[in-house]
Structures are given as C-alpha cells and as structure tokens.
C-alpha positions as CSV (number, residue, x, y, z in Angstrom):
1,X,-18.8,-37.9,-3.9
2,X,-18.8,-34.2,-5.1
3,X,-17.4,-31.8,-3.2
4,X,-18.0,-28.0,-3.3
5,X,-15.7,-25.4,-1.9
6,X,-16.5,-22.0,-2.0
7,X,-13.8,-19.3,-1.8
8,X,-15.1,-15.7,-0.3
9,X,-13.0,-12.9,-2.0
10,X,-14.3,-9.9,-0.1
11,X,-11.8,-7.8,0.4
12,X,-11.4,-5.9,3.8
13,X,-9.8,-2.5,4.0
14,X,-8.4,-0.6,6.3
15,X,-10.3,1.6,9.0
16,X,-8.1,4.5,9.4
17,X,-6.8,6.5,6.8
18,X,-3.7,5.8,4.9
19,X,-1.4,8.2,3.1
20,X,1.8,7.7,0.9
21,X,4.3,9.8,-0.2
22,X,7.2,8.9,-2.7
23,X,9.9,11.9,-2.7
24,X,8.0,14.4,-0.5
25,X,5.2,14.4,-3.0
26,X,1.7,12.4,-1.7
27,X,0.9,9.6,-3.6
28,X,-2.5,8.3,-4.5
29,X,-3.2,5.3,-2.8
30,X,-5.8,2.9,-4.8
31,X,-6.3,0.4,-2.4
32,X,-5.1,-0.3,0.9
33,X,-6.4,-3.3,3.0
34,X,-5.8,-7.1,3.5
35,X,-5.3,-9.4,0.6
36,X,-7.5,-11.4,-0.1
37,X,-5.9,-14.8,-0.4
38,X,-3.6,-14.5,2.7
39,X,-4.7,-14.2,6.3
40,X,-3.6,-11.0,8.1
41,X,-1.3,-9.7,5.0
42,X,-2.1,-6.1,3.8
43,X,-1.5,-4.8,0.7
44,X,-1.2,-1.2,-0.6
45,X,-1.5,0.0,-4.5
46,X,-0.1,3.0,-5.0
47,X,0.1,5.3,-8.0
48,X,4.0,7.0,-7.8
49,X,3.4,11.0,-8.3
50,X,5.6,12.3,-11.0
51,X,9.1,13.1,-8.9
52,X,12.3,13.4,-10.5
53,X,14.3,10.1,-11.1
54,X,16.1,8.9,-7.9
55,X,18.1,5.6,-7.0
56,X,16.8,6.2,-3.3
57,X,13.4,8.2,-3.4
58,X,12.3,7.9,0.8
59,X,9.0,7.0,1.1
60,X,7.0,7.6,4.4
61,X,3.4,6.6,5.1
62,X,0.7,7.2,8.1
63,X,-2.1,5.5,9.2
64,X,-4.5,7.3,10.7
65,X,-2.6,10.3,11.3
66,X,0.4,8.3,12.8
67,X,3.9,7.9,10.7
68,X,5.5,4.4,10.1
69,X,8.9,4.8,11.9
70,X,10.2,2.5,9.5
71,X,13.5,4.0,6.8
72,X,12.0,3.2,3.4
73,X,13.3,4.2,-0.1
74,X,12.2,3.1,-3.7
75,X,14.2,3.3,-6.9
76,X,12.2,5.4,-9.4
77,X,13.2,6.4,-12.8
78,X,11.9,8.1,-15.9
C-alpha cells in the first residue's frame, strides 16, 4: 500500500508590527511569525545593527506598539 503525506510549509506571520532593538539601536527584523514545523512556536530573524561590542547588549522588542516586559541582553562582539 503507498502512502502519501503531504507537508504544508506556509508560513504565518505575525499581524501586528514587530520591532527590535539590540543596544538602543533598531534592528531590522527579516521575518517574524510562526515556524513552520512547530505548532504555536514563533520565530524572529533579526539582522544586529552595528553597536559597539558588549558582553550584555539589552535588547527590547514591541509588538504592535506594546513593549515585552521581559529583561533581555545578547552578547555581541566585533
């Protein structure tokens, strides 16, 4: 018996806008939406601007004009 499964990869993004910024300075955000493999997982690519090097650059984000509350920092270096 031959069986035939077909995968959808469409990918779904997000409604509202989203904005990134890595060391006060907006990043450009290349995708944001759900991944396509996993159910109600979102994923954001982001390009980081050109900041100085930092072991804890803070990085805040809104979607849809509302800040994430959350303390985030990313190690960037030159």
């Amino acid at each position: 018996m031959n069986r035939t499964v077909f995968l959808s990869l469409a990918m779904v993004f997000t409604l509202a806008p989203f904005t990134v910024s890595i060391g006060g300075t907006q990043a450009k955000v290349t995708y944001d939406g759900q991944t396509p493999t996993f159910v109600g997982l979102y994923q954001f690519n982001v390009v980081i601007p050109n900041i100085a090097a930092s072991n804890a650059a803070p990085v805040t984000f809104s979607l849809g004009g509302v800040s994430g509350t959350q303390t985030l920092s990313l190690a960037v270096g030159n």
